[in-house]
C-alpha positions as CSV (number, residue, x, y, z in Angstrom):
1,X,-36.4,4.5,42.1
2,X,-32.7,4.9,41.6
3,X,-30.7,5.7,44.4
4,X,-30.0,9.2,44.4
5,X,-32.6,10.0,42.4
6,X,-34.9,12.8,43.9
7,X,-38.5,12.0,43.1
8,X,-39.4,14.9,41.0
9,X,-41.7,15.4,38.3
10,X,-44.1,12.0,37.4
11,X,-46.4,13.9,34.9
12,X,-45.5,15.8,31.6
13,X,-46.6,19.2,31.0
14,X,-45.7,19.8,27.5
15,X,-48.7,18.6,25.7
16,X,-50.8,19.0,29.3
17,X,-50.6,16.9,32.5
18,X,-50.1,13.3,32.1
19,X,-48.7,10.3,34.4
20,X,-45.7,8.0,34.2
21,X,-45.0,4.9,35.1
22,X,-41.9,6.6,36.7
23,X,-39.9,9.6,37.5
24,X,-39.3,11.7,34.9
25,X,-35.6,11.9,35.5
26,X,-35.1,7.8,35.7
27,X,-37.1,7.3,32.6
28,X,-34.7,9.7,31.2
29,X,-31.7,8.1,32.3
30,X,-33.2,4.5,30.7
31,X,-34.1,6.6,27.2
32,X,-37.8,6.1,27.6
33,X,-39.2,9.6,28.4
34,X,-39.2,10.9,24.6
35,X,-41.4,7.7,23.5
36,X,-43.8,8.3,26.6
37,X,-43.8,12.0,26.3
38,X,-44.6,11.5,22.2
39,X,-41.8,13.7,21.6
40,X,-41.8,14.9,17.7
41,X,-38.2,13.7,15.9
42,X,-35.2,16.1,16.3
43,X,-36.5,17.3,19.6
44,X,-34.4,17.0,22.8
45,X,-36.2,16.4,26.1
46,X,-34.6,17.4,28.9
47,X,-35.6,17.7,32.8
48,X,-34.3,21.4,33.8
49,X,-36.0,22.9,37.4
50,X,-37.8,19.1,37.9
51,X,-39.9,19.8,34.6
52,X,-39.9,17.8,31.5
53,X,-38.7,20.8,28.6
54,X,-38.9,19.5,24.9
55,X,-37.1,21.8,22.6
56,X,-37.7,21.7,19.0
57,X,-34.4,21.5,17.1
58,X,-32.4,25.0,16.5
59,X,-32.2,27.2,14.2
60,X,-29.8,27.2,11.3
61,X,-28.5,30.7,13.0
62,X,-28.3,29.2,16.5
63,X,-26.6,25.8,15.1
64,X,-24.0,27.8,13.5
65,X,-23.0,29.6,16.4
66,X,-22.7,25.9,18.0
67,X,-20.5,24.9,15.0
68,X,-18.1,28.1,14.9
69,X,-17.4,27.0,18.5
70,X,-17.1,23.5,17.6
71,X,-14.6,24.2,13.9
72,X,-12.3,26.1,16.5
73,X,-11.5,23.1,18.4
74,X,-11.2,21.4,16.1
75,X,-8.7,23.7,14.2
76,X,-6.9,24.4,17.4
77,X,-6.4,20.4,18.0
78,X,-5.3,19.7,13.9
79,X,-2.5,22.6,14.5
80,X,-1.4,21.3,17.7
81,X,-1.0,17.8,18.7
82,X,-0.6,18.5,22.6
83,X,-4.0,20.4,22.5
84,X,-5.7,18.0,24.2
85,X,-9.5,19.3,23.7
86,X,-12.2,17.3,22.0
87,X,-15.7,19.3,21.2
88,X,-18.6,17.4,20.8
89,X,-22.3,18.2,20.4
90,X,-25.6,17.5,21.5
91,X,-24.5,15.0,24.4
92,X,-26.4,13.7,27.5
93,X,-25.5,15.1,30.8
94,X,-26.6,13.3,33.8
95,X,-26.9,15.7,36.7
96,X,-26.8,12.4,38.8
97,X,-28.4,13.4,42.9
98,X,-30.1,16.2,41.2
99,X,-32.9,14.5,39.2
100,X,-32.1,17.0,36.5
101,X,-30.9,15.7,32.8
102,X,-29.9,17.8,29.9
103,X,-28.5,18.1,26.2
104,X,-26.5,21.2,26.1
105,X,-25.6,22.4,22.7
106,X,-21.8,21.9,23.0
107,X,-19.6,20.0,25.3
108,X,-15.7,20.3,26.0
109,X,-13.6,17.5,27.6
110,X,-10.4,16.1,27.7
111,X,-9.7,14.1,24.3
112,X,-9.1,11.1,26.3
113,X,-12.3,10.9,28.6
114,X,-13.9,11.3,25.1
115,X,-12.1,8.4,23.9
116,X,-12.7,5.9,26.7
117,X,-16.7,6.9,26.9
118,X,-16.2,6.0,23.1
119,X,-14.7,2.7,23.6
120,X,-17.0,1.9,26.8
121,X,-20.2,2.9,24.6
122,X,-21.7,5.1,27.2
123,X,-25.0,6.9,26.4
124,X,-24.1,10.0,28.4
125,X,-21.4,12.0,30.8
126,X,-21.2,12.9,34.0
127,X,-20.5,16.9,34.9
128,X,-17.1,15.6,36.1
129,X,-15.9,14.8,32.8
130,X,-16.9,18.0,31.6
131,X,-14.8,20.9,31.3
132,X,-16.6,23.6,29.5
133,X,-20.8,23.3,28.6
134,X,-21.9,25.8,25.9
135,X,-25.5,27.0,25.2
136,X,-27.1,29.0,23.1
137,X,-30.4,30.6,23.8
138,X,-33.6,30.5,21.8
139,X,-36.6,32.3,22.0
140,X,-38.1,29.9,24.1
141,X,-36.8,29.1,26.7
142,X,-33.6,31.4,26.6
143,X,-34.0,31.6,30.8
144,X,-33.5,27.8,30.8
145,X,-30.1,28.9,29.9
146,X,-29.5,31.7,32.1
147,X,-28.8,32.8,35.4
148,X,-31.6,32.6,37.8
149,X,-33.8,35.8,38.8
150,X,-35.9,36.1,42.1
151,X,-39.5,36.0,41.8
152,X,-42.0,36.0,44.4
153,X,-40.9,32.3,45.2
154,X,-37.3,32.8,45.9
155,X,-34.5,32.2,43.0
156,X,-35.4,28.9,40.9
157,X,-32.5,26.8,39.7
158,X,-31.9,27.0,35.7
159,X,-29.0,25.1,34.0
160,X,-26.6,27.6,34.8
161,X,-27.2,26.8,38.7
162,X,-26.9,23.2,37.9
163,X,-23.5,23.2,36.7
164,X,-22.1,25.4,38.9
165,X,-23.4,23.2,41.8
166,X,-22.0,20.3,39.9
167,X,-18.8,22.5,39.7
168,X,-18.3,22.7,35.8
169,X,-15.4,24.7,35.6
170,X,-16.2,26.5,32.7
171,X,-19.7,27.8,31.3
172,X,-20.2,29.5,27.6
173,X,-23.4,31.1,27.4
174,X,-24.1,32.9,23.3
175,X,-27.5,35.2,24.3
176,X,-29.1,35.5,20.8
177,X,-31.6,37.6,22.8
178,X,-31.7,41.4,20.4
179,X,-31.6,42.9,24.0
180,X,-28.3,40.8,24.8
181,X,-26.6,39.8,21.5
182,X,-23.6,38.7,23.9
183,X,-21.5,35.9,25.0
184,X,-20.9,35.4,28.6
185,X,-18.2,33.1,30.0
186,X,-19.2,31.7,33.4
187,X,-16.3,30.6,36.0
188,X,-15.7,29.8,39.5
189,X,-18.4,27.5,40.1
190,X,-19.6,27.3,43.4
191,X,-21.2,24.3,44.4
192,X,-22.6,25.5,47.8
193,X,-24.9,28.6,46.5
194,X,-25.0,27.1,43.1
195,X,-23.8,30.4,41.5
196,X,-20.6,30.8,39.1
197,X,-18.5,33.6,40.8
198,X,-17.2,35.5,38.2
199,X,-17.6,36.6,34.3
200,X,-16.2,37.7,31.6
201,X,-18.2,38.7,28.3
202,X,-17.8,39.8,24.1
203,X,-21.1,41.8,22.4
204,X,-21.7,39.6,19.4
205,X,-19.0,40.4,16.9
206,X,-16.3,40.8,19.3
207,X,-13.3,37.6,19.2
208,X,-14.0,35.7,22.3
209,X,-10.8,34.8,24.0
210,X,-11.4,31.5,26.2
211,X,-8.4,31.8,28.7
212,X,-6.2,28.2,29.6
213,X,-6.4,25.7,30.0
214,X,-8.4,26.7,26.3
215,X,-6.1,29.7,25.1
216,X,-8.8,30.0,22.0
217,X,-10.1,32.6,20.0
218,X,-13.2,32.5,18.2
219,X,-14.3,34.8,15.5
220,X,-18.5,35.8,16.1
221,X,-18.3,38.2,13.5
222,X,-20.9,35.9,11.7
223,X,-23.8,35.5,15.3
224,X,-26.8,37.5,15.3
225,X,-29.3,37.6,17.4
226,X,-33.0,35.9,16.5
227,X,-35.3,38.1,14.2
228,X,-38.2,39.6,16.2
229,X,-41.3,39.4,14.2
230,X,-43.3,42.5,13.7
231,X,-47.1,42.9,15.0
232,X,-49.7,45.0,14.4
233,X,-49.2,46.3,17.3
234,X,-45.5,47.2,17.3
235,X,-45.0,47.6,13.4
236,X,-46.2,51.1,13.6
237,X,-43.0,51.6,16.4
């Protein structure tokens, strides 16, 4: 086992209890867990709450919200040389002491850290490197993204505790929830209750304004939240 590495999770639960030659979380670290796990192509696996989650990939809706956030970046950096930003998707986060491992939809760090992982060929960051983590919720799975509720087993850990206890500084959450159809950004991480302290949030439509060291505006007049199928039961509603 690695050092550091809790020893969580040594069956998958996706496709029904199975064992592993190793913790979940190191196999996922050495790239082995979506061969062993038979993970379809596209997917991401990720550990998140010591589980082993396999997402299918998003939504043309969802990916666009990903890629607005991503365009503005982008245009922010072309119009000013000393913006030193770099946005990048779909990248490994190792939660390293946690045993938890994700792919969140959008990363943010300094253009330079992004340049040396380049040059060092690195498979992944650490939450150190990170400046701001974006995700955007689908319809499974959405509470993955969220903050935590209590249930009758205390408060479990979702990715939003995670990288406030790795102290992220800054967390973008688009809720494509109908009942939410809002963006929340998370700050003030702290590590010691695992809980981002304060928030600040746009109804879907509404110009986002991501304060310094960002100072960018982005336009969500295009998000929507996910279609909710109709059933017999609530068609006649």
């Amino acid at each position: 086992m690695s050092e550091g590495s809790p020893d969580v999770n040594t069956t998958a639960e996706h496709i029904g209890l199975m064992d592993l030659p190793d913790t979940a979380y190191n196999l996922w670290v050495r790239g082995e867990l979506d061969d062993l796990v038979h993970a379809p192509e596209g997917h991401r696996v990720e550990i998140i709450g010591g589980r082993i989650v396999v997402s299918p990939p998003p939504s043309i809706p969802h990916g666009g919200i990903v890629q607005d956030i991503s365009d503005a970046f982008t245009r922010a950096r072309d119009a000013d040389n000393a913006f030193a930003w770099t946005a990048m998707q779909v990248a490994w986060v190792n939660q390293v002491g946690t045993g938890e491992g994700y792919i969140p939809d959008l990363v943010v760090l300094d253009a330079a850290t992004y340049l040396d992982a380049r040059e060092e060929d690195l498979s992944m960051f650490a939450p150190d490197e990170l400046e701001l983590v974006v995700e955007v919720t689908s319809k499974k799975g959405a509470d993955n993204d969220r903050p935590p509720e209590f249930g009758p087993s205390g408060r479990p850990l979702t990715k939003w505790s995670y990288y406030a206890k790795a102290e992220v500084p800054y967390y973008l959450l688009a809720d494509r929830s109908p009942k939410a159809a809002r963006t929340t950004l998370y700050t003030i991480p702290d590590q010691g209750s695992a809980a981002y302290l304060h928030e600040e949030s746009w109804a879907f439509g509404e110009t986002i304004h991501l304060p310094e060291p960002f100072d960018l505006r982005i336009d969500t007049s295009r998000w929507k939240p996910w279609k909710v199928r109709q059933t017999k039961e609530n068609s006649a509603e």
